[in-house]
N, CA, C and O atoms as a MOPAC input file, in Angstrom:
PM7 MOZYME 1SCF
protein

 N    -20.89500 1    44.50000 1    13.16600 1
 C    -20.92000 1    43.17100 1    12.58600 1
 C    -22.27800 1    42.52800 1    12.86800 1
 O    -22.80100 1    42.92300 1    13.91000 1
 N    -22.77600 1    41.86700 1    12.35200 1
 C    -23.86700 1    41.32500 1    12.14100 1
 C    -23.95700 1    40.07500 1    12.10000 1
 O    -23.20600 1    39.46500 1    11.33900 1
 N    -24.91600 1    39.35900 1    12.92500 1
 C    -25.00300 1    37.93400 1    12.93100 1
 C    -25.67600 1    37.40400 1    12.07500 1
 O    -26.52200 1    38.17000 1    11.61400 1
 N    -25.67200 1    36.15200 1    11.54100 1
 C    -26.22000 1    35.07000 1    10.85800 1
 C    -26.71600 1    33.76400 1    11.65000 1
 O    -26.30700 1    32.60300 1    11.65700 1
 N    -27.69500 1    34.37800 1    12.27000 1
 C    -28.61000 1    32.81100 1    12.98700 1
 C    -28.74800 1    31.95700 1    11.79700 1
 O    -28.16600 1    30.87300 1    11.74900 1
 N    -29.23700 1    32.24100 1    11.15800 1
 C    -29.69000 1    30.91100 1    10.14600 1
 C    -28.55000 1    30.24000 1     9.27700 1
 O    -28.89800 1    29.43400 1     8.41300 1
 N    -27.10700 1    30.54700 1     9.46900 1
 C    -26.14600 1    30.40600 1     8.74400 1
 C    -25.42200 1    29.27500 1    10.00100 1
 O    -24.75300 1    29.84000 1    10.86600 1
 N    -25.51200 1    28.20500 1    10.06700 1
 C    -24.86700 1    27.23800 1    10.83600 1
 C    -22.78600 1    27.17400 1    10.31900 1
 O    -21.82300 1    26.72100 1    10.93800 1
 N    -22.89400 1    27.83700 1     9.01200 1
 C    -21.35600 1    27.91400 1     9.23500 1
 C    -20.98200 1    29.43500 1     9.37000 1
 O    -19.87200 1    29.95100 1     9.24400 1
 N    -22.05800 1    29.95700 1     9.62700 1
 C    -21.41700 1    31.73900 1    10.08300 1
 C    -20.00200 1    31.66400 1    10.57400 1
 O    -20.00000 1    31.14600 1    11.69000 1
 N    -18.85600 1    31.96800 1    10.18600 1
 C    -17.39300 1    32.12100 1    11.32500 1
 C    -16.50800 1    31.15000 1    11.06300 1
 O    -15.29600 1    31.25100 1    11.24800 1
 N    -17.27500 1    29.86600 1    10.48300 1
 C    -15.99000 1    28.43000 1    10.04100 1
 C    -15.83500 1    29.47700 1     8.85300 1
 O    -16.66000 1    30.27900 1     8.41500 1
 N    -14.16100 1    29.15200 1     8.35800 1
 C    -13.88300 1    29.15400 1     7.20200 1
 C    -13.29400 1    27.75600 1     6.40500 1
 O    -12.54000 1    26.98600 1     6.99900 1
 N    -13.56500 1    27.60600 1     5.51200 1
 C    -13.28200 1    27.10300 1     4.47000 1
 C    -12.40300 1    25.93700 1     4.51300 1
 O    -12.68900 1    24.75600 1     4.31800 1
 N    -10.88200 1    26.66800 1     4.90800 1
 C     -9.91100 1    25.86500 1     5.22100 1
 C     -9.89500 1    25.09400 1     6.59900 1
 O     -9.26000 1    24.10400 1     6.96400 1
 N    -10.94500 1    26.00800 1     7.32100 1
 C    -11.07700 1    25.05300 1     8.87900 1
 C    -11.65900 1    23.35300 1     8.33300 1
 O    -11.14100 1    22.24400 1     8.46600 1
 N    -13.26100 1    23.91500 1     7.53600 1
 C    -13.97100 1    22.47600 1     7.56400 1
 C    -13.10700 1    21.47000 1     6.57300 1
 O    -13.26900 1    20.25800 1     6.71800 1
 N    -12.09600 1    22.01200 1     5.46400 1
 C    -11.47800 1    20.80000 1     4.78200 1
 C    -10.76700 1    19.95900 1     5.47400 1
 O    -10.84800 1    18.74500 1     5.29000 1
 N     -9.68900 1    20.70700 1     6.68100 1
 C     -8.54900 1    20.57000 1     7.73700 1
 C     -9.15600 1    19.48700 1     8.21800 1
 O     -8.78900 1    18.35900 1     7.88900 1
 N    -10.40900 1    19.76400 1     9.26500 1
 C    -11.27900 1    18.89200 1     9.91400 1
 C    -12.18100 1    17.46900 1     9.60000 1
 O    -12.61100 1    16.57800 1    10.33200 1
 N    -12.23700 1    17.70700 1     8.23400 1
 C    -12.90300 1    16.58900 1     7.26200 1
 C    -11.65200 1    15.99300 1     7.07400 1
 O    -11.68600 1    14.80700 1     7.40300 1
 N    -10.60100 1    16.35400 1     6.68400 1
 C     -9.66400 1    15.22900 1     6.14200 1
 C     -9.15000 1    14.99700 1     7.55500 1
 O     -9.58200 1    13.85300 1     7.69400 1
 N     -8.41700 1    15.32000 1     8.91900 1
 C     -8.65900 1    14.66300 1     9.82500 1
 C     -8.96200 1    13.60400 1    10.31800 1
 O     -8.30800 1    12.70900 1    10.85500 1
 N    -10.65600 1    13.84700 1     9.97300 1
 C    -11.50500 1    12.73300 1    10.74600 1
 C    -11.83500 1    11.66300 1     9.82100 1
 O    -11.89800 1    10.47100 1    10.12400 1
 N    -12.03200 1    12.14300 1     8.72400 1
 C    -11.91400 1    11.26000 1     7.56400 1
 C    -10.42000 1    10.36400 1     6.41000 1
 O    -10.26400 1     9.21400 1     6.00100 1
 N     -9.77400 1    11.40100 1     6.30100 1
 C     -8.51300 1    11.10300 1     5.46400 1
 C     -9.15600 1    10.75600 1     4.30800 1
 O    -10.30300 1    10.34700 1     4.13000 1
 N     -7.91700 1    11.05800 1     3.25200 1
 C     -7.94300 1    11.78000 1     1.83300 1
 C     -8.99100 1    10.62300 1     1.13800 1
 O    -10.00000 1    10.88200 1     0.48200 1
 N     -8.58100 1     9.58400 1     1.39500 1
 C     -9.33200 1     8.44600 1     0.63400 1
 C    -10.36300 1     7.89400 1     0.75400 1
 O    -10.92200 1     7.17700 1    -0.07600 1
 N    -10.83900 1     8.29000 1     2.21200 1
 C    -12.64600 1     8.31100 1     2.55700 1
 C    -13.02000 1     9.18200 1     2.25900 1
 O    -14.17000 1     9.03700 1     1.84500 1
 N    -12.38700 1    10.98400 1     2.17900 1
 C    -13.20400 1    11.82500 1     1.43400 1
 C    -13.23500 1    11.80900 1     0.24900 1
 O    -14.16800 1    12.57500 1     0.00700 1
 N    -12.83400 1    11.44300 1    -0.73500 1
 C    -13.03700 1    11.12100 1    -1.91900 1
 C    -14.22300 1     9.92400 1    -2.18100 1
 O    -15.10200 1    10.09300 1    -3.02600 1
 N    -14.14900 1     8.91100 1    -1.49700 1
 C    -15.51200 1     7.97100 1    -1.55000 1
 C    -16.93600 1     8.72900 1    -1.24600 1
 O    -17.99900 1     8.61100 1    -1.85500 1
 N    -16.67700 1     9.39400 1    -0.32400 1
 C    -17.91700 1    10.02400 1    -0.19600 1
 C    -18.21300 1    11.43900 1    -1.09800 1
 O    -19.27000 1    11.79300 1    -1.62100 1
 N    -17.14600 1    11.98400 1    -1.08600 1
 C    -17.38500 1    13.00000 1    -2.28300 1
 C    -16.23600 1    12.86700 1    -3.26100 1
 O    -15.02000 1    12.86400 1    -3.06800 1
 N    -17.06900 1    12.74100 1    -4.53300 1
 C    -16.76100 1    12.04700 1    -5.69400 1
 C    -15.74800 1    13.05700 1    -6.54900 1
 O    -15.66300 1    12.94600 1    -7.77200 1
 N    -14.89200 1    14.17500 1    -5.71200 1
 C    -13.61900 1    15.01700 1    -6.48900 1
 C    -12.41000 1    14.68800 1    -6.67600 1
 O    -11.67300 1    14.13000 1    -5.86300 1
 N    -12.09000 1    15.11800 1    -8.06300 1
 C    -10.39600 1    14.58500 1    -8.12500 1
 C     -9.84300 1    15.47100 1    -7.07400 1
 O     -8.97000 1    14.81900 1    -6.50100 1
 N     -9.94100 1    16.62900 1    -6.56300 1
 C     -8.99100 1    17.14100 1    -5.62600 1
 C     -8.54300 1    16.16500 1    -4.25700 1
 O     -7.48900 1    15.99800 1    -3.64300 1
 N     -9.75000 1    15.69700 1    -4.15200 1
 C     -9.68700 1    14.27100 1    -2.85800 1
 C     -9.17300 1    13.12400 1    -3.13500 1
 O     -9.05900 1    12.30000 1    -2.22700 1
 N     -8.79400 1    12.85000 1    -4.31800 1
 C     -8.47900 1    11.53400 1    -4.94600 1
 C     -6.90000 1    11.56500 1    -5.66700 1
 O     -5.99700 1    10.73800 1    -5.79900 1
 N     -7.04900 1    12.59200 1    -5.94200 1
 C     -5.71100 1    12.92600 1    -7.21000 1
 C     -4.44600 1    14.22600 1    -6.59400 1
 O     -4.39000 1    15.44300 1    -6.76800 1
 N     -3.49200 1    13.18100 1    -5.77800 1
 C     -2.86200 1    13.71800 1    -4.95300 1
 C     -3.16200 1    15.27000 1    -4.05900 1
 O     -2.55400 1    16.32400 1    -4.24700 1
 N     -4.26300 1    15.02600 1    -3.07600 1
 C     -4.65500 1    15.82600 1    -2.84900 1
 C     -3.93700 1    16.39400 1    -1.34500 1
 O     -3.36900 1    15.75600 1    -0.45800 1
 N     -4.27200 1    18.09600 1    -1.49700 1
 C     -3.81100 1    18.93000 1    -0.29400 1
 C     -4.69500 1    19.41800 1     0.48500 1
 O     -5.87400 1    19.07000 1     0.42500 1
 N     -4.20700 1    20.36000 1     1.38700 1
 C     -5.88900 1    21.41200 1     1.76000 1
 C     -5.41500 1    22.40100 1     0.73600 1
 O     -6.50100 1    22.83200 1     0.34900 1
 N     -4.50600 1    23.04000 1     0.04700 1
 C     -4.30300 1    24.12500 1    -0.97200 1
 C     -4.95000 1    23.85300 1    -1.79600 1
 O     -6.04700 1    24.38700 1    -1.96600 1
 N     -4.26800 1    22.55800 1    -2.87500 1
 C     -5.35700 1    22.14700 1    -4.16200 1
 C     -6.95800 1    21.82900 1    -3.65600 1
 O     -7.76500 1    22.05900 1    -4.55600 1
 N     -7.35900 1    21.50900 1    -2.81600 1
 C     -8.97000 1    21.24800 1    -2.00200 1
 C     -9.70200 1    22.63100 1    -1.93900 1
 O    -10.88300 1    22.66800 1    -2.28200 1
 N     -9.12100 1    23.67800 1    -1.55400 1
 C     -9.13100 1    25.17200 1    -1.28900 1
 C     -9.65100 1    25.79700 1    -2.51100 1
 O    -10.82600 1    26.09800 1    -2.72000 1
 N     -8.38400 1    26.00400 1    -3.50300 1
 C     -8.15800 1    26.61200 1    -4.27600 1
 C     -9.68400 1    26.10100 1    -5.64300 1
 O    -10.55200 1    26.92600 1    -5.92900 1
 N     -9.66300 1    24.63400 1    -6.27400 1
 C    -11.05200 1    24.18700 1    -6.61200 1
 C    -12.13500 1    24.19700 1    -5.94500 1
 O    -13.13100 1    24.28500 1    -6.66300 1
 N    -12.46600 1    24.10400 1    -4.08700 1
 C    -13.52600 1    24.23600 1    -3.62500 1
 C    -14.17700 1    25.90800 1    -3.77900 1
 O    -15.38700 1    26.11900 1    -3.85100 1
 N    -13.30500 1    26.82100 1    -3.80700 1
 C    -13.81000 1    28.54200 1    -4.01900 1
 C    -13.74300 1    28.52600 1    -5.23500 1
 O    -12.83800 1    29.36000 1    -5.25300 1
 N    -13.93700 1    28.26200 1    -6.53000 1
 C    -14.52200 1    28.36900 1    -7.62000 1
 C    -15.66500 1    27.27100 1    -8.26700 1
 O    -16.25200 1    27.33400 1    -9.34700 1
 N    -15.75200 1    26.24000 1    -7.18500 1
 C    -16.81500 1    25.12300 1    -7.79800 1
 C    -17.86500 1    25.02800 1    -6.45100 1
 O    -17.59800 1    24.50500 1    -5.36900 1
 N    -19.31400 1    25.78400 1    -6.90400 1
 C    -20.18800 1    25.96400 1    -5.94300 1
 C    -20.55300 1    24.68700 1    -5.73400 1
 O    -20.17500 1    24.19400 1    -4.67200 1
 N    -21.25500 1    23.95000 1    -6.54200 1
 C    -21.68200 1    22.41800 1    -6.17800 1
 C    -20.61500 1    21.59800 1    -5.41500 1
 O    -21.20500 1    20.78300 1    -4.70600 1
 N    -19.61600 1    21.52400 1    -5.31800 1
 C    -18.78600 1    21.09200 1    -4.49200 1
 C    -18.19600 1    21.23200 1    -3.62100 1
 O    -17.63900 1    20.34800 1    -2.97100 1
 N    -18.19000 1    22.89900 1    -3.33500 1
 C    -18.47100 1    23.08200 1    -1.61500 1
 C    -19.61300 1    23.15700 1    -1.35200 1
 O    -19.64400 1    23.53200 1    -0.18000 1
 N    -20.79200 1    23.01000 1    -1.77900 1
 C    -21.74300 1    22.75700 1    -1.09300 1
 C    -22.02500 1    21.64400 1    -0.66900 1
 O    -22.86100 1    21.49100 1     0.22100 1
 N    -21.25200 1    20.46500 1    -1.33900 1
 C    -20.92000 1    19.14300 1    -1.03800 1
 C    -20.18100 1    18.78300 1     0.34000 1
 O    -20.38600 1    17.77300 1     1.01400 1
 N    -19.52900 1    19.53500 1     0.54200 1
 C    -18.34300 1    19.61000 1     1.29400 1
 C    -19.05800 1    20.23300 1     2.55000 1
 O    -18.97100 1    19.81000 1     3.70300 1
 N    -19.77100 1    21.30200 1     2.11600 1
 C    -20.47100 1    21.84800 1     3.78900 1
 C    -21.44100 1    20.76800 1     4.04200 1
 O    -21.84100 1    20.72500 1     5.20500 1
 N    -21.89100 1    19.93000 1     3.27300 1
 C    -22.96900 1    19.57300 1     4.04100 1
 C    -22.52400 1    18.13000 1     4.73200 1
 O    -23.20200 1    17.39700 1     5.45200 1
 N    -21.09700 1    17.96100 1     4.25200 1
 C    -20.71500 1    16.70700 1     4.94600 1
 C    -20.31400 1    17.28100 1     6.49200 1
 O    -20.57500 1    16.63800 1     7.50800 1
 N    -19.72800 1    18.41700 1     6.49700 1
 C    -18.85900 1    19.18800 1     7.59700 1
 C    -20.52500 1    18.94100 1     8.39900 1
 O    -20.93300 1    17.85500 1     8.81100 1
 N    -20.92300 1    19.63700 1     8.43100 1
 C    -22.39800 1    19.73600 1     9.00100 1
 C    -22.83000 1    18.41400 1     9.55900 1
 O    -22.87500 1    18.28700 1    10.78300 1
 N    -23.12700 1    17.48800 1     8.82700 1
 C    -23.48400 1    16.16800 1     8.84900 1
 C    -22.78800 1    15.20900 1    10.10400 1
 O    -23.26800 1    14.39400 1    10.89200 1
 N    -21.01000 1    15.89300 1     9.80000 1
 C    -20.75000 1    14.99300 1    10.76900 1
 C    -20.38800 1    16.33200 1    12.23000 1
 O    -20.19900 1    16.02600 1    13.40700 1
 N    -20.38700 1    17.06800 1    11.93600 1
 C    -20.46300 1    17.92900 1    13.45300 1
 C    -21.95800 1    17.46200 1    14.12200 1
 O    -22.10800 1    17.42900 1    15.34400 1
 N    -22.93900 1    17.13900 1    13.26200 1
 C    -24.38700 1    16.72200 1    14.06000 1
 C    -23.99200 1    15.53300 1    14.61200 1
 O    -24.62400 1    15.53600 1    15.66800 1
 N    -23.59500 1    14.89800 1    14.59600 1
 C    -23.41300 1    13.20800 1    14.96700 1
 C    -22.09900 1    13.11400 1    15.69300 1
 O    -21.06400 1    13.72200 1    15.41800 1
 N    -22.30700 1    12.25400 1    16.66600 1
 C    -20.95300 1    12.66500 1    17.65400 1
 C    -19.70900 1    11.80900 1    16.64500 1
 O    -19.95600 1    10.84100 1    15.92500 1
 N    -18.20400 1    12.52900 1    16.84600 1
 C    -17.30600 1    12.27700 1    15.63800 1
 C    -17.23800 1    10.62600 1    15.36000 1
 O    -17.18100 1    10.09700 1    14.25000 1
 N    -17.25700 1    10.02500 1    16.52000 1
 C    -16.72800 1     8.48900 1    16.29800 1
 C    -17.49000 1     7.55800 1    15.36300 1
 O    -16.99700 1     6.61800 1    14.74100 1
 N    -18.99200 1     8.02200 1    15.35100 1
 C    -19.98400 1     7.42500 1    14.54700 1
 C    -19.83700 1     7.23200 1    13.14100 1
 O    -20.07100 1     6.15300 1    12.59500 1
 N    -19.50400 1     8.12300 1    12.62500 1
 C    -19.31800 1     7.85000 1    10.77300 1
 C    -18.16500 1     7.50100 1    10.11100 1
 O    -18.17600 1     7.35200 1     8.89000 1

């Protein structure tokens, strides 16, 4: 197996960072900040899942919030 230094989500999967974003955030602040009906329009981590692995611009949306707030200690944003 082979590492990915330059890959800061090497090992999270997918369903970890949505789990963790809606968490710390909940459904209706992630939708303000990222602008998807899956976050807005009775949303799950399945339906979040299932549209985030076929729509690249929007998990890339999604990692860079995960990212964003793992840099900043949680209580701040």
């Amino acid at each position: 197996m082979t590492t990915q230094k330059n890959n800061p989500l090497h090992g999270i999967t997918l369903e970890r960072i949505v789990t963790e974003l809606e968490a710390h955030y909940g459904w209706q602040r992630l939708g303000e900040l990222i602008n998807i009906r899956c976050f807005k329009s009775d949303p799950s981590v399945k339906s979040s899942l299932k549209f985030l692995r076929k729509t690249p611009w929007a998990r890339a949306k999604v990692e860079e919030l995960y990212m964003k707030t793992q840099a900043s200690p949680w209580g701040q944003n």
